[in-house]
PASEBA-1860 file (N, C-alpha, C; in nm, 3 decimals):
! residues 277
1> XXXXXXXX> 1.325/0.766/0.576/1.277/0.882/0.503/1.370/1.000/0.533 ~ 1.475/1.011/0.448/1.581/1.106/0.498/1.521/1.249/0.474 ~ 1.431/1.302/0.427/1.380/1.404/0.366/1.285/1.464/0.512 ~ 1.290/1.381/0.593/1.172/1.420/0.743/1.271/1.349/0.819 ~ 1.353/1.524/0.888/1.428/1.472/0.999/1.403/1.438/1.144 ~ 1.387/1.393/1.200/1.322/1.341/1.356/1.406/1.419/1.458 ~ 1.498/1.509/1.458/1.572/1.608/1.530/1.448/1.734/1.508 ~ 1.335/1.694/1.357/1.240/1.822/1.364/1.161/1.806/1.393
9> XXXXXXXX> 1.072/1.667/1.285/0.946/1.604/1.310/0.932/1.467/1.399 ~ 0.843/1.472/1.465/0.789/1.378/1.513/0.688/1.269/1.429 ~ 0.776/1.193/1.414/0.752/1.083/1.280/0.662/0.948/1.363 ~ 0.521/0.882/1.290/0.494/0.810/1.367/0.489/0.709/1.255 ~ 0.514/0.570/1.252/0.503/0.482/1.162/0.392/0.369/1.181 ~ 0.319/0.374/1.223/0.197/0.248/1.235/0.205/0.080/1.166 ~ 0.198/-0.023/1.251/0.214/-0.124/1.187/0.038/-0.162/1.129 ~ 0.022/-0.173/1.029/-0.135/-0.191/0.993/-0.148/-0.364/1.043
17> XXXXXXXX> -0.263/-0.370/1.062/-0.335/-0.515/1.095/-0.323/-0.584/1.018 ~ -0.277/-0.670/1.055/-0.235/-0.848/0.968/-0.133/-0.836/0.918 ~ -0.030/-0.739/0.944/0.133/-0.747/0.871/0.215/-0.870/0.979 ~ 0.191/-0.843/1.063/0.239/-1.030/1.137/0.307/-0.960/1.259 ~ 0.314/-0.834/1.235/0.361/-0.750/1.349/0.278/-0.716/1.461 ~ 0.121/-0.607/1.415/0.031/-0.552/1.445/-0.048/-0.652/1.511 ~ -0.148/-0.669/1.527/-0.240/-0.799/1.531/-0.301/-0.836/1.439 ~ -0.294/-0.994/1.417/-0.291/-1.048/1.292/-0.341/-1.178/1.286
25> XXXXXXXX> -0.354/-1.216/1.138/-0.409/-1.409/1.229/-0.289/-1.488/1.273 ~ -0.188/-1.450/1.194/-0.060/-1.548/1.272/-0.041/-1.534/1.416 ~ -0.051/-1.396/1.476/-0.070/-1.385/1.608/-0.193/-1.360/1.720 ~ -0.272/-1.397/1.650/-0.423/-1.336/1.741/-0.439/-1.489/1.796 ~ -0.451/-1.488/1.950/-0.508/-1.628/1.986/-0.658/-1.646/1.929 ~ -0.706/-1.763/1.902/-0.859/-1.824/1.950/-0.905/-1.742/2.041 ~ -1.071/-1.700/1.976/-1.121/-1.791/1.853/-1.082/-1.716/1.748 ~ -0.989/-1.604/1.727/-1.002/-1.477/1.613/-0.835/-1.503/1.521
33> XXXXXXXX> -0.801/-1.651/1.538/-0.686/-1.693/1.484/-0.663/-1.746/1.327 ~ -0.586/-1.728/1.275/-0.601/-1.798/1.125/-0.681/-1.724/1.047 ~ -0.752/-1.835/0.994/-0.850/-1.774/0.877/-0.915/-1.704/0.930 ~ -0.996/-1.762/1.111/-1.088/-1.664/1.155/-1.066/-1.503/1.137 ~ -0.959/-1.449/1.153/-0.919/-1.305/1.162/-1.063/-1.245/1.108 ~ -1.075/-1.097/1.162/-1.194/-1.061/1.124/-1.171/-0.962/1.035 ~ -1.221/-0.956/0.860/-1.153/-0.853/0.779/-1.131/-0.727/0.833 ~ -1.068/-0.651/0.791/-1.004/-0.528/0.822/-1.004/-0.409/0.724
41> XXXXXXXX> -1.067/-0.306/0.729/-1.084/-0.235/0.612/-0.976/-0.057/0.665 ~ -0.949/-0.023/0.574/-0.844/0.116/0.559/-0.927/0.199/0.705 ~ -1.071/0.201/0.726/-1.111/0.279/0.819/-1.118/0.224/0.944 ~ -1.101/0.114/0.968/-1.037/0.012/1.127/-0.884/0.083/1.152 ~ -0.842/0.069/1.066/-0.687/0.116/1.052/-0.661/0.223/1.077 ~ -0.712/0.325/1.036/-0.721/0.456/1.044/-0.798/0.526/1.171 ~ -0.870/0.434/1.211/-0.941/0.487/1.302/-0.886/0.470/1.433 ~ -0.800/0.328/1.419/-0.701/0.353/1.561/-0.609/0.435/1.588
49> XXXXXXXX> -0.549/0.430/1.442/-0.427/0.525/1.446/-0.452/0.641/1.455 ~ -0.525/0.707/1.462/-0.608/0.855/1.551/-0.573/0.814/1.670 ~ -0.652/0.746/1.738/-0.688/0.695/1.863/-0.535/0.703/1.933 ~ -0.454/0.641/1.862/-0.313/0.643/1.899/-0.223/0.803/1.872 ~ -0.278/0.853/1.757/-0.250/1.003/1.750/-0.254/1.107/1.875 ~ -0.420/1.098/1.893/-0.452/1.210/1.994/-0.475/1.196/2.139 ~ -0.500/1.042/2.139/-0.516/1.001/2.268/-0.369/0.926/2.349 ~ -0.289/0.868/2.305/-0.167/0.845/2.292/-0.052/0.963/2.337
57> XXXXXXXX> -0.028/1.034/2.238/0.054/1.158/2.189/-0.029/1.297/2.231 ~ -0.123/1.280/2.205/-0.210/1.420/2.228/-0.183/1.533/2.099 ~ -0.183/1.513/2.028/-0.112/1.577/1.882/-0.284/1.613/1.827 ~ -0.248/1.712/1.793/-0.427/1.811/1.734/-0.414/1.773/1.572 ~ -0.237/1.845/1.547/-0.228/1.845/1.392/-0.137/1.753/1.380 ~ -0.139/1.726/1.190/-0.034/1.628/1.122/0.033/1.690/1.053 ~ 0.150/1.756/0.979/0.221/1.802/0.947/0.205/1.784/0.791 ~ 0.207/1.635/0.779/0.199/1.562/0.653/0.158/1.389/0.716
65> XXXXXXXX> 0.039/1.384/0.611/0.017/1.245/0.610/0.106/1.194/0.484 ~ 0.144/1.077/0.465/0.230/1.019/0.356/0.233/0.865/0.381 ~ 0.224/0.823/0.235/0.270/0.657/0.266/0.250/0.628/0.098 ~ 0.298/0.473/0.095/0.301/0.440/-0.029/0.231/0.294/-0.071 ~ 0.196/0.259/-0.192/0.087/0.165/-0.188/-0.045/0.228/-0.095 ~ -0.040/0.053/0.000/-0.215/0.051/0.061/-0.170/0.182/0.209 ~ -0.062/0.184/0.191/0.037/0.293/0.371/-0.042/0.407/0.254 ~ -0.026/0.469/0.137/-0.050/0.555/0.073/-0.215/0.587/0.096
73> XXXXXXXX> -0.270/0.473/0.062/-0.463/0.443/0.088/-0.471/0.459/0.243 ~ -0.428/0.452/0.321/-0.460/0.517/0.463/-0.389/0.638/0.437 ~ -0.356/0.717/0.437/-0.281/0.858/0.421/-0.436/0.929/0.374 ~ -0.422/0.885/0.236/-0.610/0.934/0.196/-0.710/0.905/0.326 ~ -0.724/0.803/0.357/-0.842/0.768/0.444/-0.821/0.879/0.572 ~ -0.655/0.895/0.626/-0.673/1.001/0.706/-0.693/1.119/0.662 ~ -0.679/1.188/0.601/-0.756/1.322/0.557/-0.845/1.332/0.485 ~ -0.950/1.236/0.469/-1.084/1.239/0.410/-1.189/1.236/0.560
81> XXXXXXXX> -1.069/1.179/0.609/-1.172/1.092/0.755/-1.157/1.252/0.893 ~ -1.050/1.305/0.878/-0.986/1.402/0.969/-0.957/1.492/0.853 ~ -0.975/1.582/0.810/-0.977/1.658/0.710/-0.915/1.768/0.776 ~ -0.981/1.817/0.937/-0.930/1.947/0.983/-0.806/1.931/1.039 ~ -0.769/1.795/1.069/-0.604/1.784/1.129/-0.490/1.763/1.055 ~ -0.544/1.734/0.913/-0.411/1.661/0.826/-0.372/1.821/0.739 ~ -0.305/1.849/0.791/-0.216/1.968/0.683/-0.180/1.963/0.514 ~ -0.111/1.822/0.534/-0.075/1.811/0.429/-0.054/1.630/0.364
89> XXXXXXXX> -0.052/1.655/0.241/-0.110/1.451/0.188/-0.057/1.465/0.088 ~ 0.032/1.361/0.092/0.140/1.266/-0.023/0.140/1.141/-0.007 ~ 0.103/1.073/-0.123/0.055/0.944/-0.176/0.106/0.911/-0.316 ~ 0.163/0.824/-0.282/0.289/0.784/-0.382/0.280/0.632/-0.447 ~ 0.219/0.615/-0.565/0.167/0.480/-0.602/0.077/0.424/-0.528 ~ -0.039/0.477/-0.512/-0.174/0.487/-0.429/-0.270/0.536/-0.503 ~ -0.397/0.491/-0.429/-0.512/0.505/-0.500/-0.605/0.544/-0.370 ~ -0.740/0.609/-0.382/-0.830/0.630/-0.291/-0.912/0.514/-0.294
97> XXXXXXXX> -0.940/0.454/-0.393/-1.023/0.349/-0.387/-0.960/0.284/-0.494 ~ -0.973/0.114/-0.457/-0.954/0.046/-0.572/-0.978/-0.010/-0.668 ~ -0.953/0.010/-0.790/-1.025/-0.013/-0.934/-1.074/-0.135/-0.923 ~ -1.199/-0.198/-1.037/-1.226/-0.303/-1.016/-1.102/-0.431/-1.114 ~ -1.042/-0.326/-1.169/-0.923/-0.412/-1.247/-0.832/-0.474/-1.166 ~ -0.816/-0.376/-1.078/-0.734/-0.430/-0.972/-0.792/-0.498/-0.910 ~ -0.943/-0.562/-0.861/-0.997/-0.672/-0.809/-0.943/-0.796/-0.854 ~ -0.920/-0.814/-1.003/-0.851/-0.956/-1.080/-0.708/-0.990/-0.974
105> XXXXXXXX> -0.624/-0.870/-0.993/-0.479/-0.898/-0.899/-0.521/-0.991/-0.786 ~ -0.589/-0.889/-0.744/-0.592/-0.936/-0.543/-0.672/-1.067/-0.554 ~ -0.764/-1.115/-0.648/-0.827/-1.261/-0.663/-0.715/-1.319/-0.695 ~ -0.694/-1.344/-0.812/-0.573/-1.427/-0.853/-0.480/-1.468/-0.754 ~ -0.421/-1.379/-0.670/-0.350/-1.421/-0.620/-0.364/-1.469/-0.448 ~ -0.518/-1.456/-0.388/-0.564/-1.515/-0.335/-0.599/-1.636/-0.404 ~ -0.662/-1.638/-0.495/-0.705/-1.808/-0.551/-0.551/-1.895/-0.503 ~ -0.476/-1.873/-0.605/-0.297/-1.913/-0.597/-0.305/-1.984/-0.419
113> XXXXXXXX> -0.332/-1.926/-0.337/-0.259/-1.940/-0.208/-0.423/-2.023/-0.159 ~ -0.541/-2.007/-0.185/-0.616/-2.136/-0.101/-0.646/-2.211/-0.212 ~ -0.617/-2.224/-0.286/-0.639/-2.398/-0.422/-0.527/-2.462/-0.392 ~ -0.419/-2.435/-0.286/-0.314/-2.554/-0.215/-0.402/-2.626/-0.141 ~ -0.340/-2.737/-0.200/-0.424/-2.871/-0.085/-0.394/-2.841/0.004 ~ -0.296/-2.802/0.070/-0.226/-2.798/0.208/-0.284/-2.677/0.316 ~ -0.317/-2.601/0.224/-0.417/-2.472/0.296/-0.483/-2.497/0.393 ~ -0.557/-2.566/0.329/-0.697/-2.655/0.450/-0.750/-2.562/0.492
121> XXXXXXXX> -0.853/-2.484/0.396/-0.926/-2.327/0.465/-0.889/-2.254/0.576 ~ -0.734/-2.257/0.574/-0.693/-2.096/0.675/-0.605/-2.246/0.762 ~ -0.646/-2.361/0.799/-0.602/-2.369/0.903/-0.479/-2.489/0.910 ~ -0.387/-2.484/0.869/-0.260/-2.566/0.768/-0.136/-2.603/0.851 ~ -0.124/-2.685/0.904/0.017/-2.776/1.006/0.114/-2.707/0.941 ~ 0.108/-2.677/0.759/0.279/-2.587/0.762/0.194/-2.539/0.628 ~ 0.291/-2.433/0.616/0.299/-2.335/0.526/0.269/-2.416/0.350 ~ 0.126/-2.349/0.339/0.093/-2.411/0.191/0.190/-2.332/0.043
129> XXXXXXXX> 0.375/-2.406/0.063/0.418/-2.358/-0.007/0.442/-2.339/-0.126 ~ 0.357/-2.428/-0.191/0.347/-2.399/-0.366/0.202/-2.338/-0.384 ~ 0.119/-2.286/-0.287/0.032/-2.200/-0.355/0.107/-2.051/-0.288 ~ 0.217/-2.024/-0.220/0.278/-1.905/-0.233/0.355/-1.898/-0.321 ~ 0.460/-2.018/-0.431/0.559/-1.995/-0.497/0.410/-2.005/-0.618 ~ 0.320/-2.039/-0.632/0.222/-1.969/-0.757/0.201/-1.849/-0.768 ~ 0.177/-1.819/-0.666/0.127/-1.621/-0.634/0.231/-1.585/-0.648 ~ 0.426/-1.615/-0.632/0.495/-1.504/-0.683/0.510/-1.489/-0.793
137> XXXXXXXX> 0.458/-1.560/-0.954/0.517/-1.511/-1.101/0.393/-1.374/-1.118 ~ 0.242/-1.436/-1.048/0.152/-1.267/-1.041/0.184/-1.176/-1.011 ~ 0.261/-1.233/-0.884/0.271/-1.038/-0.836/0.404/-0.999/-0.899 ~ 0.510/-1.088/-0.957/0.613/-1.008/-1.063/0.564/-0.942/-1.166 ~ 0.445/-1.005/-1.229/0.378/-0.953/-1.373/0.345/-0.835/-1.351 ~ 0.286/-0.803/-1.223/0.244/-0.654/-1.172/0.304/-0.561/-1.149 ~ 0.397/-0.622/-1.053/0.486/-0.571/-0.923/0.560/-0.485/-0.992 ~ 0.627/-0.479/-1.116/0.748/-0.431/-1.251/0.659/-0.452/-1.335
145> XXXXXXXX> 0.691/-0.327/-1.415/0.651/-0.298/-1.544/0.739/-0.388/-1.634 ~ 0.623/-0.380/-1.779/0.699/-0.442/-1.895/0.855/-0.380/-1.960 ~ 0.845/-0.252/-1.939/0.977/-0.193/-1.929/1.069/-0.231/-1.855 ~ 1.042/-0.269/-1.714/1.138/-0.290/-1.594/1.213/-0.469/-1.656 ~ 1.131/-0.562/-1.735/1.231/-0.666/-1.795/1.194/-0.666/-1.935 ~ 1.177/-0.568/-2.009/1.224/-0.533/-2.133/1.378/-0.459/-2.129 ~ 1.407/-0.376/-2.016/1.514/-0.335/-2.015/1.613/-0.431/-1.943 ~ 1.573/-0.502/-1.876/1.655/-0.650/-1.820/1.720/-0.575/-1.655
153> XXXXXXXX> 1.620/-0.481/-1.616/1.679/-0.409/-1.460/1.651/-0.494/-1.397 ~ 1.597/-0.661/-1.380/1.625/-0.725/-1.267/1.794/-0.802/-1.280 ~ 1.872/-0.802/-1.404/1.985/-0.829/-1.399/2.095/-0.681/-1.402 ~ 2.084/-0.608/-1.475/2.159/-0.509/-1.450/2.144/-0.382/-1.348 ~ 2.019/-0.396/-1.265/2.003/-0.279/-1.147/2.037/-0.345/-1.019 ~ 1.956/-0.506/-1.057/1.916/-0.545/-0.898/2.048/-0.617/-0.897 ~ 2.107/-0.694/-0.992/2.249/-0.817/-0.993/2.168/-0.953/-0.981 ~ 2.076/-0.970/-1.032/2.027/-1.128/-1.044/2.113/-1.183/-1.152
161> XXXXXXXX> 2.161/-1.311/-1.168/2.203/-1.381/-1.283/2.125/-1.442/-1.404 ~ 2.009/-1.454/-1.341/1.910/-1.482/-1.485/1.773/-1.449/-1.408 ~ 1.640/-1.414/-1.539/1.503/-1.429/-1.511/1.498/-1.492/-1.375 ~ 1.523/-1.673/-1.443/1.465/-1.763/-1.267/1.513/-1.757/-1.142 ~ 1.607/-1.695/-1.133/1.718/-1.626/-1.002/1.620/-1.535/-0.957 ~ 1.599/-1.436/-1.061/1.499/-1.314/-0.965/1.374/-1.369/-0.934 ~ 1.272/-1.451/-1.006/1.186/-1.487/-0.944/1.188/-1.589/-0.824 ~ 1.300/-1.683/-0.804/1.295/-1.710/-0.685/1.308/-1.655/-0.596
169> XXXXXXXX> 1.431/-1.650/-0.608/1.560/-1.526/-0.513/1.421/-1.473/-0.443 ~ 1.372/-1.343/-0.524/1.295/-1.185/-0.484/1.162/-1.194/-0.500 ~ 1.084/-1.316/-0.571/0.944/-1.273/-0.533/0.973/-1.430/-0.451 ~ 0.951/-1.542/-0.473/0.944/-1.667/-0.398/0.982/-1.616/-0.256 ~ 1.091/-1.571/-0.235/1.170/-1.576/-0.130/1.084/-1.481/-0.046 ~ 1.036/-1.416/-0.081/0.927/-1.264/-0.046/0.810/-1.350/0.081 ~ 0.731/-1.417/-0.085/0.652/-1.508/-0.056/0.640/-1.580/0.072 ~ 0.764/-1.665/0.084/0.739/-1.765/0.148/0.819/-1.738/0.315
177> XXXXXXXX> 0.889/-1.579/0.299/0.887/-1.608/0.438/0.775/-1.463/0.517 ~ 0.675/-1.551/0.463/0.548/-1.504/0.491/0.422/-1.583/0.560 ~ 0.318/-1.550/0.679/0.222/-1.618/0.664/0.169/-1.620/0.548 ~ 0.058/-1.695/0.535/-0.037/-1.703/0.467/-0.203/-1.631/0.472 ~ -0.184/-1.669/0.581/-0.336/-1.598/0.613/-0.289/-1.419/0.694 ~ -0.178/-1.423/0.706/-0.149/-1.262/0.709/-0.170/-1.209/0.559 ~ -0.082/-1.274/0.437/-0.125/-1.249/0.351/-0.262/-1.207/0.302 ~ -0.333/-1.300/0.322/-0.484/-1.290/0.274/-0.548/-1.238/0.354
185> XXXXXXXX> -0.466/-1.134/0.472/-0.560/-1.037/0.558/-0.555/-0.900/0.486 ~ -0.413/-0.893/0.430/-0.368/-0.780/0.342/-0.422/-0.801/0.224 ~ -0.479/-0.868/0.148/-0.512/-0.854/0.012/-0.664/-0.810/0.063 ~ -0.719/-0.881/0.131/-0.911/-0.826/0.135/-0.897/-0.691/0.151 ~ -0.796/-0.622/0.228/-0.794/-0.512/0.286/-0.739/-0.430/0.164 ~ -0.618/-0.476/0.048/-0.633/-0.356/-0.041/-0.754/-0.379/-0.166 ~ -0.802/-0.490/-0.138/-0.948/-0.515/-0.239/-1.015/-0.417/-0.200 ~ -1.054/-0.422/-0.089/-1.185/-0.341/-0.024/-1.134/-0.177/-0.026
193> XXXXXXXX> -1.050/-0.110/-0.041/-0.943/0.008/0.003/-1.017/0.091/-0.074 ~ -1.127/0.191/0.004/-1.214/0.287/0.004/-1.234/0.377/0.080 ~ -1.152/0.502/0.062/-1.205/0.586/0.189/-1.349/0.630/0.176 ~ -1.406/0.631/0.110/-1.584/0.669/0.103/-1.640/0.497/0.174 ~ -1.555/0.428/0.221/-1.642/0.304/0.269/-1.664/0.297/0.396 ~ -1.731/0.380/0.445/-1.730/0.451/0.590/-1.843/0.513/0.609 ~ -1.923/0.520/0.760/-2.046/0.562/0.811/-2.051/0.734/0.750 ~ -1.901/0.831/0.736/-1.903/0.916/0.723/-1.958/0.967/0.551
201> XXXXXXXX> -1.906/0.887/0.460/-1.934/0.882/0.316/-1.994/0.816/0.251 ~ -2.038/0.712/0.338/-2.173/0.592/0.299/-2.139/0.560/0.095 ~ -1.985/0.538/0.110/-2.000/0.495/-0.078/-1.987/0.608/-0.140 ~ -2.030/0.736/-0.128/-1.971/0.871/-0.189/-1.808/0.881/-0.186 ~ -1.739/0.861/-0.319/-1.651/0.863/-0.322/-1.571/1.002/-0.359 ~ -1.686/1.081/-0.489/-1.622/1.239/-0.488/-1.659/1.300/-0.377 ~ -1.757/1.251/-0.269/-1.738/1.338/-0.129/-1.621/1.325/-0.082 ~ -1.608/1.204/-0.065/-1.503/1.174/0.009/-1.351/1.281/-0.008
209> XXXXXXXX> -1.327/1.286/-0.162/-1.199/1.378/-0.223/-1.247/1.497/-0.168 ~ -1.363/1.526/-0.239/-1.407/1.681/-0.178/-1.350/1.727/-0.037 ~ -1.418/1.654/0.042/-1.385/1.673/0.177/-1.194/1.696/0.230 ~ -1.145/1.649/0.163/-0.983/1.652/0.169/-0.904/1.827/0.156 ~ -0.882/1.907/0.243/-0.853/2.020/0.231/-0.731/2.014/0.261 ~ -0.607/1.905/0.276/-0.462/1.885/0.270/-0.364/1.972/0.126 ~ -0.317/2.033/0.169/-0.230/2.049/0.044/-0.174/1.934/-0.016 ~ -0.219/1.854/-0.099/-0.150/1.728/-0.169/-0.126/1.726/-0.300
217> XXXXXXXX> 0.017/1.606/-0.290/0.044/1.655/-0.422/0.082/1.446/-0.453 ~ -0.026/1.412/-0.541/-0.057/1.289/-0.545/0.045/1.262/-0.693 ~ 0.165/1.122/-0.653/0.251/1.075/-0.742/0.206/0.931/-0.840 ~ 0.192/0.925/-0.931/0.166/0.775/-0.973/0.289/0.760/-1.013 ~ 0.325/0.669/-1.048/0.424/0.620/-1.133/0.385/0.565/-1.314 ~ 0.457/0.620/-1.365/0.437/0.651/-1.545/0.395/0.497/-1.583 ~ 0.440/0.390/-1.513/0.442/0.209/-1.568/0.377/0.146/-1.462 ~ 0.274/0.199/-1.378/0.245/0.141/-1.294/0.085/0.088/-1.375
225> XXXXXXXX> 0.111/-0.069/-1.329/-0.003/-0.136/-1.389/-0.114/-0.117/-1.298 ~ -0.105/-0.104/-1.126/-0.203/-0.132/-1.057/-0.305/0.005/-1.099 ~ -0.212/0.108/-1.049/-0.308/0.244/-1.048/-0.196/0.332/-1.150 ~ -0.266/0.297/-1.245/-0.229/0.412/-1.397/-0.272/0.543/-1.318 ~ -0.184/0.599/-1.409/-0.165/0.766/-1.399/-0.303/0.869/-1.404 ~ -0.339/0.782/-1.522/-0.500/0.830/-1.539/-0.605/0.806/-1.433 ~ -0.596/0.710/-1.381/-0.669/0.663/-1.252/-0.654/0.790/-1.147 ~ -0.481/0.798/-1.148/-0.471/0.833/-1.029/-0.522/1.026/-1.075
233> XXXXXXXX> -0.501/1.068/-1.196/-0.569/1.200/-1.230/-0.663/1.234/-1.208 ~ -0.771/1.094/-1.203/-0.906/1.111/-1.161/-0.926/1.199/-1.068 ~ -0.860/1.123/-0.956/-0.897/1.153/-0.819/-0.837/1.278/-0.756 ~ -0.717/1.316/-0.851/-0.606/1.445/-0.795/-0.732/1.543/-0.849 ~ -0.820/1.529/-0.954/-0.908/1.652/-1.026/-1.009/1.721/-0.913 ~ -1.087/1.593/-0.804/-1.158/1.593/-0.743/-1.132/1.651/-0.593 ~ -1.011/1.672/-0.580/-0.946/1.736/-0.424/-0.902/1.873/-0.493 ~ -0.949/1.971/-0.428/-0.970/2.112/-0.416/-0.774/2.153/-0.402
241> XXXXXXXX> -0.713/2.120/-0.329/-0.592/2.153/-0.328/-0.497/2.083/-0.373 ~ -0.525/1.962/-0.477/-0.430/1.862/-0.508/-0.358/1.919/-0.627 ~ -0.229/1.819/-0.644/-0.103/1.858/-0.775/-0.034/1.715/-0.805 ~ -0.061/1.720/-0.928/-0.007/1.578/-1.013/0.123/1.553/-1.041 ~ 0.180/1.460/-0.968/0.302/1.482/-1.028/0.330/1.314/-1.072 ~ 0.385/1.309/-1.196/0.368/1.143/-1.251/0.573/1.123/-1.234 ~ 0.567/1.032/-1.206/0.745/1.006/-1.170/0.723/0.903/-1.281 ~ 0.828/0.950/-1.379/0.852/0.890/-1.502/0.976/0.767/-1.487
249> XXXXXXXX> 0.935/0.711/-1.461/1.010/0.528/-1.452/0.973/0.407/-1.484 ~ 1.050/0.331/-1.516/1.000/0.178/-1.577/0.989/0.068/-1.467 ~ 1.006/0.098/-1.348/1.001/0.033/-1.225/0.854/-0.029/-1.165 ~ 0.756/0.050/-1.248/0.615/0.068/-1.142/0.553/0.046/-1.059 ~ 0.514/-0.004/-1.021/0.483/0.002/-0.891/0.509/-0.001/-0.784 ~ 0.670/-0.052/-0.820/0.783/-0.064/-0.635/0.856/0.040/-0.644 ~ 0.859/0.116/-0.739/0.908/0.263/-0.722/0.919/0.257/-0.590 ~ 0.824/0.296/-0.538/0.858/0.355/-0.355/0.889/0.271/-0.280
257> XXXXXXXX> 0.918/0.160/-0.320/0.999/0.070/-0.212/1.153/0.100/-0.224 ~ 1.205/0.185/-0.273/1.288/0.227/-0.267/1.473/0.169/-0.342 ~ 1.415/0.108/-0.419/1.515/-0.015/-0.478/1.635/0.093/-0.588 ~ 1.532/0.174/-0.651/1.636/0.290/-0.753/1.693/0.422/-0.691 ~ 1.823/0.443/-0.683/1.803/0.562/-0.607/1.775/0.694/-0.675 ~ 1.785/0.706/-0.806/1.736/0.832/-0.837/1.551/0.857/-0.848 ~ 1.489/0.788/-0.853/1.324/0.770/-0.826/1.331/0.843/-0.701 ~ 1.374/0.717/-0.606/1.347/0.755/-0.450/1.402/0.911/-0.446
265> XXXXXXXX> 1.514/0.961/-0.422/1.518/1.143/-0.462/1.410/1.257/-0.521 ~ 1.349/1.166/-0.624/1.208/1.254/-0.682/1.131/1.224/-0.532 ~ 1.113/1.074/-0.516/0.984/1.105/-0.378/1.023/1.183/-0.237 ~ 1.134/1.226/-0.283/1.221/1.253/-0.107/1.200/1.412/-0.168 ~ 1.202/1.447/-0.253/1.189/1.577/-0.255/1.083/1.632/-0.313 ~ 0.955/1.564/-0.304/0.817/1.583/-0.295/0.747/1.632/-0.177 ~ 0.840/1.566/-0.063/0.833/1.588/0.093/0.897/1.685/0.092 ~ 1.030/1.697/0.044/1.101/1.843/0.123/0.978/1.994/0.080
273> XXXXX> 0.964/1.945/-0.072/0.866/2.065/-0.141/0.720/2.115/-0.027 ~ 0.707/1.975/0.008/0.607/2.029/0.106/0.574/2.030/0.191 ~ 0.688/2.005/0.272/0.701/2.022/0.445/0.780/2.191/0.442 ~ 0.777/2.213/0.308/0.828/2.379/0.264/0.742/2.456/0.258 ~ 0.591/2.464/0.218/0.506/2.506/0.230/0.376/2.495/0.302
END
């Protein structure tokens, strides 16, 4: 994040639960291994990473919360959840809660990965790899807009040689050097991705925005299938200090993974704008 220099800020990056890093089912011994893993929702997540904030670091305030995707859905969850410490909130192809449209994604492509014979409900001698090379043509359909191969940017941006090159190559290849049941720790978790799903908001979801007194300035992306623009307007209407800003690209939803460099510049100087004020 060249836009937040670490000679200024003190930058903390959190690995969330079940990325294979954090604790996860690929790495959690018995009995809480594999499938067992115990779901994980945005406010487990959030609630350590406080824990690690103030008790850790000893840090009162946040400067700026920020992240992108479900990193974006904890950013919300921390200043809905900590409202008086988060200064400021940027969320960049993110949602506060997730649509039920977006429930189809995160099924589908859980179905894909346990209808492998080889699965064996969570608990599999090797990697059930044709129900991960099923789940990658879904998450391409998503992942990029109809623009992003109407305009053919997986051969002329990224350098693939044809369609089936990029879907192996970049989603297969994604796929498969992946657990599985890390996977399917991360999908329940952006299914469920509610900051009102908490003892504090009991399901009140315009409390939840309400409660957000961050200066934020919430980005969708113009082609993003998961969380349309409109979705994401919803929720910018409902936070007292929020500002819309839609990044007009045919990329959608990996915008912020950083693949285009003139996109990434709009999100890098969303941050400078408001680590400015």
């Amino acid at each position: 994040m060249k836009s937040a220099d670490p000679e200024r800020y003190f930058i903390i990056v959190p690995d969330m639960f079940g990325n294979g890093l954090s604790s996860s089912p690929s790495n959690t011994p018995a009995p809480a291994t594999a499938i067992r893993f115990p779901d994980i929702t945005l406010h487990d997540n959030v609630a350590q990473q406080h824990r690690l904030v103030t008790e850790r670091f000893g840090i009162e305030k946040l400067r700026l919360a920020v992240g992108w995707s479900l990193g974006g859905a904890q950013a919300f969850e921390r200043a809905a959840a900590f409202p008086d410490m988060v200064e400021r909130l940027f969320t960049f192809q993110s949602a506060a809660r997730t649509s039920r449209h977006f429930h189809l994604f995160f099924d589908g492509v859980r179905a894909a990965i346990e209808l492998d014979t080889d699965f064996r409900g969570g608990f599999y001698p090797q990697p059930p790899q044709n129900g991960l090379r099923v789940a990658a043509p879904i998450y391409a359909a998503w992942g990029f807009s109809p623009a992003f191969f109407r305009e053919r940017l997986d051969e002329t941006a990224l350098g693939y040689a044809s369609f089936d090159d990029f879907l192996v190559d970049f989603w297969e290849g994604w796929f498969l050097r992946r657990d599985a049941n890390d996977l399917l720790a991360h999908l329940w978790t952006g299914r469920h991705a509610d900051i009102s799903a908490n003892d504090l908001y009991r399901g009140d979801l315009g409390k939840a925005l309400a409660a957000i007194t961050a200066d934020t300035i919430l980005m969708p992306s113009s082609s993003d299938l998961y969380l349309p623009a409109e979705d994401v307007a919803r929720e910018a209407s409902r936070i007292r200090n929020a500002e819309l800003r839609i990044l007009e690209s045919p990329w959608g939803p990996v915008v912020g993974e950083g693949m285009n460099d003139a996109d990434t510049a709009v999100i890098e100087q969303v941050i400078y704008d408001l680590l400015a004020r």
